[in-house]
C-alpha positions in Angstrom: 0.0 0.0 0.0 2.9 2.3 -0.6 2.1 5.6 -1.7 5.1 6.6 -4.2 3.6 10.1 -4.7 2.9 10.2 -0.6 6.8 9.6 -0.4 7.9 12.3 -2.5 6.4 14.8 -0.2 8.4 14.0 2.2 11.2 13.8 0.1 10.5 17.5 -1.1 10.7 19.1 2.4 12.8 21.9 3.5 16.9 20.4 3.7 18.0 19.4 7.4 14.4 19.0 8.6 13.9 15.6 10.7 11.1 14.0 9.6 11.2 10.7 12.0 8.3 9.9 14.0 8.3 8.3 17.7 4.8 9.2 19.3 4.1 8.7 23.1 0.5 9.8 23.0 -2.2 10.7 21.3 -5.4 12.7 23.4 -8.6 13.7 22.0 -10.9 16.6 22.1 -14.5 17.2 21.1 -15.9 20.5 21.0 -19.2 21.8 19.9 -20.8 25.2 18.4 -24.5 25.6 18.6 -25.6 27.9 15.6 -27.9 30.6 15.9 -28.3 30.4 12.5 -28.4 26.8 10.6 -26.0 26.4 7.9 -28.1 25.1 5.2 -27.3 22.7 2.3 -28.7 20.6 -0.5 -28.2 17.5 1.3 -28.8 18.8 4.6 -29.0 21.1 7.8 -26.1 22.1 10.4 -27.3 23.4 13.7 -24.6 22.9 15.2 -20.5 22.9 14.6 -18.5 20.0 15.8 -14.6 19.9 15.7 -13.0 17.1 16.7 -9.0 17.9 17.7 -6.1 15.6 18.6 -2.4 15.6 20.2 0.3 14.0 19.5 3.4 13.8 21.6 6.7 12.6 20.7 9.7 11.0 23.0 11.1 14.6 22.7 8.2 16.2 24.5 7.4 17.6 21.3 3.5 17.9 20.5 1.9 18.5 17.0 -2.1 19.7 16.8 -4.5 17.9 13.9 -8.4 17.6 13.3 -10.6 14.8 12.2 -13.5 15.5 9.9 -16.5 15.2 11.0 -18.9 18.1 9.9 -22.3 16.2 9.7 -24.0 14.5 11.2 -23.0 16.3 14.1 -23.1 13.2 16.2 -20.1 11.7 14.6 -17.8 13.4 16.0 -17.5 11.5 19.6 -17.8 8.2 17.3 -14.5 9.4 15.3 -12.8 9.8 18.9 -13.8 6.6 20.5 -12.5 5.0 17.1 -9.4 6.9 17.2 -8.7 6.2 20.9 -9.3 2.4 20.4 -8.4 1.3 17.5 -5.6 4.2 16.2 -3.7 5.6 19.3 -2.6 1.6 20.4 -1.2 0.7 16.7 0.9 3.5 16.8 2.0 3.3 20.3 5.7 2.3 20.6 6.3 2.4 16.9 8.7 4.7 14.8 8.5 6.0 11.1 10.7 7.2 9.4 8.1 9.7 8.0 4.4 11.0 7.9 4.7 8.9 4.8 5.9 6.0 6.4 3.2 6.1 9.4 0.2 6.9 6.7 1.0 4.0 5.0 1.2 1.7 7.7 -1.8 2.7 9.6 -3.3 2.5 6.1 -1.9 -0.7 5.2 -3.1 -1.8 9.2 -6.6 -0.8 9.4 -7.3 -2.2 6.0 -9.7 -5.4 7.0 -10.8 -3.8 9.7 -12.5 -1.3 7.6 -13.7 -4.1 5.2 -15.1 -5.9 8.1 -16.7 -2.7 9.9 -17.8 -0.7 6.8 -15.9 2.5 8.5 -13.2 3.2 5.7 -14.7 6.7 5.9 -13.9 7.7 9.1 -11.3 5.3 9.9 -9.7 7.6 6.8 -10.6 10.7 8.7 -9.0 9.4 11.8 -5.6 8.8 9.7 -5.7 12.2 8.4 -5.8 13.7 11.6 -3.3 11.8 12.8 -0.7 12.6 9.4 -1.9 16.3 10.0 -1.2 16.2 13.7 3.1 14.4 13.2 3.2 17.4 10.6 2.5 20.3 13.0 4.8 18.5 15.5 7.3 18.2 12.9 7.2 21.7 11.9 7.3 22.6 15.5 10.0 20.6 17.0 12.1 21.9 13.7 10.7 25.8 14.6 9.7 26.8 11.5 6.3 26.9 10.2 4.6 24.2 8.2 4.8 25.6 4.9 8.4 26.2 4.8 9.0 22.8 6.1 7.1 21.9 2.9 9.1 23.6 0.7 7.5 26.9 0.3 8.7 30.6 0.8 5.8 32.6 1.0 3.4 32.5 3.7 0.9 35.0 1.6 -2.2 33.4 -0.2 -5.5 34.7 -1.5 -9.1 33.5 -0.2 -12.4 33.2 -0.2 -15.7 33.4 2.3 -18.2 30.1 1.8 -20.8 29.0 3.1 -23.4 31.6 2.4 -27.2 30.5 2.8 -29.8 30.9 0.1 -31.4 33.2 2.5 -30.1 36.7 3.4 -27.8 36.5 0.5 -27.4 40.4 -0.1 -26.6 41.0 3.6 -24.6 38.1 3.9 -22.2 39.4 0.9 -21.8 43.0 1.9 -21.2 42.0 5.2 -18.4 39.5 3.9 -17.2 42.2 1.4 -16.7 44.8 4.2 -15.0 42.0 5.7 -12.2 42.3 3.3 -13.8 39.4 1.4 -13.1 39.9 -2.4 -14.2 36.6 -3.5 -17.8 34.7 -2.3 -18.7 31.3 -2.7 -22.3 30.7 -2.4 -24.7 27.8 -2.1 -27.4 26.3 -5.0 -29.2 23.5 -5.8 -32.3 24.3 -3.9 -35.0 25.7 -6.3 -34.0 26.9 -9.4 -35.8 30.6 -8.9 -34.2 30.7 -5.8 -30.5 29.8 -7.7 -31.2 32.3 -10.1 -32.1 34.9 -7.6 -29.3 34.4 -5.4 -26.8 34.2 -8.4 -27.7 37.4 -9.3 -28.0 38.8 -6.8 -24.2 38.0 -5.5 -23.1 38.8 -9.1 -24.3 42.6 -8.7 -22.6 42.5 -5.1 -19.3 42.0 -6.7 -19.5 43.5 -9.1 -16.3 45.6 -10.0 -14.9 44.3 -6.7 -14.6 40.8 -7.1 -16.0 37.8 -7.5 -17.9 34.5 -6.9 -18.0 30.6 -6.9 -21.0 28.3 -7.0 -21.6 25.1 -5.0 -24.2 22.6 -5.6 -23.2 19.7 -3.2 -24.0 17.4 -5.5 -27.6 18.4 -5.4 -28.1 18.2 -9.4 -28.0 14.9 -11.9 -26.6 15.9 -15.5 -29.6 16.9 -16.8 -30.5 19.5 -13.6 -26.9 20.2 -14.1 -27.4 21.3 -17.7 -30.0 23.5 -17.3 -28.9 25.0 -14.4 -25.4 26.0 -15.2 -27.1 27.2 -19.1 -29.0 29.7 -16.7 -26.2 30.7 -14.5 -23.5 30.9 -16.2 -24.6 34.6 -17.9 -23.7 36.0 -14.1 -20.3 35.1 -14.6 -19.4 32.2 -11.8 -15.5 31.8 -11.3 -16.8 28.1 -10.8 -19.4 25.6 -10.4 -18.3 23.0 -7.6 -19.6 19.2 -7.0 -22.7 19.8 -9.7 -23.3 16.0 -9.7 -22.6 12.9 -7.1 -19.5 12.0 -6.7 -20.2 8.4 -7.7 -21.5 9.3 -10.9 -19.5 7.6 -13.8 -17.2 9.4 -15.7 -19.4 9.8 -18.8 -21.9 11.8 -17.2 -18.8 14.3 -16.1 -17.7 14.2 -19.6 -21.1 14.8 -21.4 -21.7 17.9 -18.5 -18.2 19.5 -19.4 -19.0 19.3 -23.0 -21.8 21.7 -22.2 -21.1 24.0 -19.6 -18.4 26.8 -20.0 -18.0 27.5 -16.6 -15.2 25.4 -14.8 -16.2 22.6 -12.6 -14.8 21.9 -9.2 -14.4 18.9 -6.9 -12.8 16.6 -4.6 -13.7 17.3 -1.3 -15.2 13.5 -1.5 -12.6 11.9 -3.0 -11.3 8.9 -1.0 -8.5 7.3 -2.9 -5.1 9.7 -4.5 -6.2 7.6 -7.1 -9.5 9.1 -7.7 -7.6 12.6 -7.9 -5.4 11.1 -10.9 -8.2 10.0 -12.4 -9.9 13.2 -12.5 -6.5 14.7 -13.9 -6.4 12.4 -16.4 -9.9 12.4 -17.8 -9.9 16.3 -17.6 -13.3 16.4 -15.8 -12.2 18.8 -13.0 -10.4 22.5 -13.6 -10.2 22.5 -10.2 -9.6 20.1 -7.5 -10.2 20.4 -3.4 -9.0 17.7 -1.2 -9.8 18.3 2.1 -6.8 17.2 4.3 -9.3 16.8 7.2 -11.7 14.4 5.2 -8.8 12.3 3.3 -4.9 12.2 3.3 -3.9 14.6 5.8 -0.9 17.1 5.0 0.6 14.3 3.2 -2.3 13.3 0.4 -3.3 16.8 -0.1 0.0 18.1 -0.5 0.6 15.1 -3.3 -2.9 16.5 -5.0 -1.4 19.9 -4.9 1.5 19.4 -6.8 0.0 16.7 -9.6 -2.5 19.6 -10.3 -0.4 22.0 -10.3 2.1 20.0 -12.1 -1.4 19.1 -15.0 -2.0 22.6 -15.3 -4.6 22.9 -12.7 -5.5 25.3 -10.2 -5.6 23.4 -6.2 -7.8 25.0 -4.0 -8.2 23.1 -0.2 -11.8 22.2 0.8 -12.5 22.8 4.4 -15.3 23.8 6.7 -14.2 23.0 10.1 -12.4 24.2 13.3 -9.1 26.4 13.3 -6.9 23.9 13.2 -7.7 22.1 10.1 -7.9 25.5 8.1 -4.4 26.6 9.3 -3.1 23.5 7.8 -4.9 23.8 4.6 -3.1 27.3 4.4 0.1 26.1 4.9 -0.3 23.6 2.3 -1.6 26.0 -0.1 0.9 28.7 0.5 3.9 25.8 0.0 2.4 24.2 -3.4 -0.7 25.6 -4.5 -1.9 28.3 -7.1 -5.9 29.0 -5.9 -7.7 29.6 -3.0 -8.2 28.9 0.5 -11.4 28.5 1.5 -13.0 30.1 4.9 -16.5 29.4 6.1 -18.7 32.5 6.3 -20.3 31.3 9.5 -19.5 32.3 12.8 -17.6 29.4 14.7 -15.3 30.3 17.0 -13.8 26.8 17.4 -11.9 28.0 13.9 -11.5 31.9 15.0 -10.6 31.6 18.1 -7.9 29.4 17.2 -7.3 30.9 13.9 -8.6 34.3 13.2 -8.7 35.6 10.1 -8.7 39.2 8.9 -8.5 39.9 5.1 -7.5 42.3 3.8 -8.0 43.2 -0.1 -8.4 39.0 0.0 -5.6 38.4 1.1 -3.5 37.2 4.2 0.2 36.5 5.0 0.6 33.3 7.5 3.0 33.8 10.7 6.4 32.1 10.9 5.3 30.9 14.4 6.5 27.3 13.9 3.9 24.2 13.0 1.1 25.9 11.6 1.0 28.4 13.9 -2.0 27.6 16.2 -2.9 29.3 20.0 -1.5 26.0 21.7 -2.1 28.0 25.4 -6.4 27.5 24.1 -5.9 24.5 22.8 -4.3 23.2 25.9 -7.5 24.2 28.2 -9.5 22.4 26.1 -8.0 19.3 26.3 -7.7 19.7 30.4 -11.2 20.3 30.5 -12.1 16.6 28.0 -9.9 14.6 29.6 
């Protein structure tokens, strides 16, 4: 189950970094954000936030921060820790790697029956990403600089956009967002198609001369739907149209949508497999693809999907909707090998402001050379002596 691209991340970090791994522990946290306002989708309704956070510590006293996926249902969260605390933390107990490579592959190549036998690949994937997000902060960390130079990278500057606008209050959402120092939007469809239509334009005038906007259907829309809908919106002008059909839908029906729409089509976020990425690099059915290091292959996998888009001419722009720690690592690995976007929800959660506040300006931000990826530790700390 090696990973070749997997190892050449590793192979492309920053000269004289130690990259060997010899965890002592692993702790989880679970924290939770009621929302006064729901964060509505086509395949469903948040009420409230979860974030699930881990710790590793190596036999230096080191520790590195990650976070597991696990957005919605809210309820899985606890279930991802109880799993992680199980069936993980004791396989990696005692062990050293000689990378995150090294570790992902093993606890990939270690779990594989039992996810066969259990049905949890998913989360038993989320779990591993976590963990391969956590060994990189700690890396970063015991090394003192911050993730993204450890990755290669020189710059800790990247552009960015607000999602996770609602298809109701759309106007006051986006010139709230745009006095926010917001210059791109991305904003929800595949309800009605009126109420698309309506909110498209209506976030198309917002921007108007000042930026400008993404679309995300959450795979609310067969090809047909699809069609029709991105005929009628693509007028306004969309930078993109993200996850217009299922995931699982063959191939064909990708191809026979791109052969119709002009706007460029996004996706990834549901990947499970680096070899679903290649595949969507190869077939040319996605201009833009968004792992989410949270959801599938930590700092590791979506560092290799990074560079093989980039590399194919393709823009990478990380998924995430999460807590602060997983979007500080999606920003280091899009500030060492990406050319797009980094995606920050429009919602208010402070378990991803308060650990990693964000304050735009012209759409833009510069990352800290703090080392790891640059998180409050002091906050996080207090959160993990109240769970445990």
């Amino acid at each position: 189950m090696r990973h070749t691209a997997f190892q050449q991340v590793c192979k492309g970090t920053a000269p004289g970094v130690d990259l060997s791994i010899s965890l002592t522990r692993i702790e989880v946290v679970v924290r939770r954000h009621v929302l006064d306002i729901p964060v509505v989708t086509s395949f469903g309704t948040m009420t409230n936030r979860p974030a699930l956070f881990l710790r590793v510590t190596d036999q230096s006293g080191t520790v590195g921060y990650g976070e597991v996926w696990c957005n919605f249902p809210a309820c899985g969260a606890e279930h991802r820790a109880a799993l992680l605390l199980s069936e993980i933390a004791p396989r990696v107990d005692g062990r050293s790697f000689a990378d995150p490579a090294a570790l992902y592959d093993w606890l990939r190549g270690s779990t594989h029956i039992l996810g066969l036998q259990t049905g949890e690949q998913g989360p038993l994937s989320q779990i591993i990403a976590g963990v391969d997000g956590a060994v990189w902060d700690m890396i970063s960390r015991r090394a003192g600089l911050p993730l993204y130079r450890v990755l290669g990278g020189s710059s800790g500057k990247i552009e960015l956009y607000a999602s996770g606008i609602n298809p109701q209050g759309v106007g006051e959402t986006a010139d709230r967002l745009l006095a926010e120092g917001y210059r791109r939007l991305k904003l929800k469809v595949g309800f009605s198609a009126d109420l698309d239509a309506e909110n498209v334009e209506t976030i198309s005038q917002k921007v108007n001369g000042v930026g400008a906007f993404m679309l995300d259907a959450n795979q609310g829309w067969d090809v047909e739907t699809a069609s029709t809908m991105m005929a009628r919106l693509a007028p306004f002008g969309p930078t993109w149209i993200e996850e217009p059909l299922a995931v699982d839908r063959p191939v064909e029906d990708w191809k026979e949508l791109k052969s119709v729409c002009d706007v460029p089509i996004a996706g990834g976020e549901n990947f499970a497999t680096f070899a679903a990425y290649k595949a969507a690099l190869s077939t040319g059915v996605l201009d833009i693809l968004q792992p989410d290091l949270n959801k599938w292959g930590g700092v590791t996998g979506a560092t290799a999907v990074a560079r093989a888009a980039v590399a194919a001419g393709k823009t990478y722009c990380p998924h995430f909707l999460g807590g602060g720690v997983g979007l500080a690592a999606s920003a280091h690995v899009l500030a060492a090998c990406g050319n797009g976007l980094l995606e920050v929800d429009s919602n208010l959660n402070p378990l991803r402001s308060d650990l990693f506040p964000i304050s735009p300006i012209e759409g833009e931000i510069a990352l800290s050379n703090a080392p790891g990826i640059g998180i409050d530790a002091p906050l996080l700390s207090q959160w993990f002596a109240e769970f445990c």
